[in-house]
N, C-alpha and C positions, 0 to 999 in steps of 0.2 A: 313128501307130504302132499304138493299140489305142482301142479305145472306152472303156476304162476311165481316168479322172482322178486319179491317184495323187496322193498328198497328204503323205503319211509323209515323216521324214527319208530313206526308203529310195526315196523315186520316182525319184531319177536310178540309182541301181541295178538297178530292179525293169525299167524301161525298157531298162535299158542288157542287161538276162539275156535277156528279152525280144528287143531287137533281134540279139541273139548267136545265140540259138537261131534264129531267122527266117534270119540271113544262113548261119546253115547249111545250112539246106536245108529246118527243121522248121517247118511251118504253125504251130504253135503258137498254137492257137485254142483257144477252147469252154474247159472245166472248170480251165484251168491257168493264162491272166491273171486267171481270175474267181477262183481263189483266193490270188491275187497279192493281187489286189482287196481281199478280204475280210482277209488277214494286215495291208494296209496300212492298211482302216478299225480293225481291230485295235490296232497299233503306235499310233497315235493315241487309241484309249482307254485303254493303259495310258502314256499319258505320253511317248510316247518324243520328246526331244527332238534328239537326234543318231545317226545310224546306226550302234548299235551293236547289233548282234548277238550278245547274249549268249546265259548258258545259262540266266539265269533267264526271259527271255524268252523263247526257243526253247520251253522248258517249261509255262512259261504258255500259249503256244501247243497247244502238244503233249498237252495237256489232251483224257482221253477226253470229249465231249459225249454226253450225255442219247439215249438211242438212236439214237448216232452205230453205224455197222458199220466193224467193226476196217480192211474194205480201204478206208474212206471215209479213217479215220483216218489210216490208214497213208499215202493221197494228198496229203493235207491237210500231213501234215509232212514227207512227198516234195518237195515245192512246195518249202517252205521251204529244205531241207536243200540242194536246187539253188543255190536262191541266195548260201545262206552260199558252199555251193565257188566259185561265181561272184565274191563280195567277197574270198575269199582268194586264186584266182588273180589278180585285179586288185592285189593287196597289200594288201588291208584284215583285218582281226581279224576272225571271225565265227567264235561258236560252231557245230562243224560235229555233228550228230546220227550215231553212227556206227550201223550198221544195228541192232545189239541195244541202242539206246538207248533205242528207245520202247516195247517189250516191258518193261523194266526200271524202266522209270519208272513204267510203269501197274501191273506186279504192287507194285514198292516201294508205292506210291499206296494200294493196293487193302489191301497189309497194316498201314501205316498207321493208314488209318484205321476200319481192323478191329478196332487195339488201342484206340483211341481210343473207339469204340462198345460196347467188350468183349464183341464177337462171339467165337463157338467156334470157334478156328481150327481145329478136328479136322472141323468140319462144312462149313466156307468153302474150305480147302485145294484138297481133289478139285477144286472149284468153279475155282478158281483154275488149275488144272494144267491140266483139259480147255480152259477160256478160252484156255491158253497156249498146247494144242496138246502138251502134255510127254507122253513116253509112260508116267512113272512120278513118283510123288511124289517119288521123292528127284531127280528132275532138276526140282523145281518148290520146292527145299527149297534151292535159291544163294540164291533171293529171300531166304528166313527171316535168311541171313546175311547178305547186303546191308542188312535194313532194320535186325537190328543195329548193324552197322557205322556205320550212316549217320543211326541215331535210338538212341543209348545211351540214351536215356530209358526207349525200349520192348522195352530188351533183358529186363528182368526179365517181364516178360509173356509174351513172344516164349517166354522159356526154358520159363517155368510151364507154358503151353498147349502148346506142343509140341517143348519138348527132346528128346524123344526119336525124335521124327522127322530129327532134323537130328544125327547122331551123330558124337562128335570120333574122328578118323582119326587114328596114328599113322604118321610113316614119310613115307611119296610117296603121295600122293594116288590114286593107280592101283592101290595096293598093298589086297588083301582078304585076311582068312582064309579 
């Protein structure tokens, strides 16, 4: 089926996506078993003992690498994200990454451990927004609220450094004076 020797609790899957894509009609060669590959020597150093596709794995996955490029990245957990839909249309449980997941992950990530480092977020921000691609800081300022939401710890931080970039709305959210 491939030159590659899958090992993980996921090889009869990993083959099985594999042999699906092939009988469709797709060569499904070069960069896309070999990061099959590399997910399955993966899964294997973090322990995984049964095929389950969660999110914390996904995420561990999904982790930006050391001057990885964002469209590398972005393949990389393409790859994956295949697969899980492939385990859930067979009927298995697999955390599926939906498209704004790994932008979300990486800006949460980034701001993190920004507070952690107590980096100036007035000066990291811009940095952050252009990374993202946003046309204006305040459409790069959901994250500020995500990482509250989702680290209370670093909500007081978050606030100090730049509440006032991230301003409470009354009303509908589309509503401005």
């Amino acid at each position: 089926m491939t030159k590659y020797a899958f090992r993980s609790p996921f090889k009869k899957y990993i083959e099985g996506m594999i042999a699906q894509k092939r009988a469709l009609g797709y060569k499904y060669h070069g960069s896309s078993p070999r990061l099959l590959f590399q997910f399955d020597k993966f899964c294997l150093t973090q322990g995984c003992t049964e095929p389950v596709l969660s999110k914390e794995l996904a995420h561990a996955w999904a982790k930006k690498r050391p001057h990885e490029a964002m469209a590398t990245l972005h393949h990389r957990v393409g790859i994956v994200r295949q697969l899980a839909l492939y385990m859930t249309r067979i009927g298995l449980h697999a955390y599926v990454f939906t498209a704004s997941s790994l932008p979300n992950t990486h800006a949460v990530g980034c701001l993190k451990r920004w507070v952690v480092e107590g980096k100036d977020f007035m000066t990291y921000l811009p940095v952050l927004k252009t990374y993202l691609g946003h046309y204006s800081i305040s459409d790069t300022a959901r994250y500020l609220r995500l990482t509250a939401e989702a680290y209370p710890d670093i909500t007081a931080k978050v606030e100090d450094a730049v509440g006032h970039v991230v301003p409470t709305m009354g009303g509908y959210g589309h509503e401005t004076d």
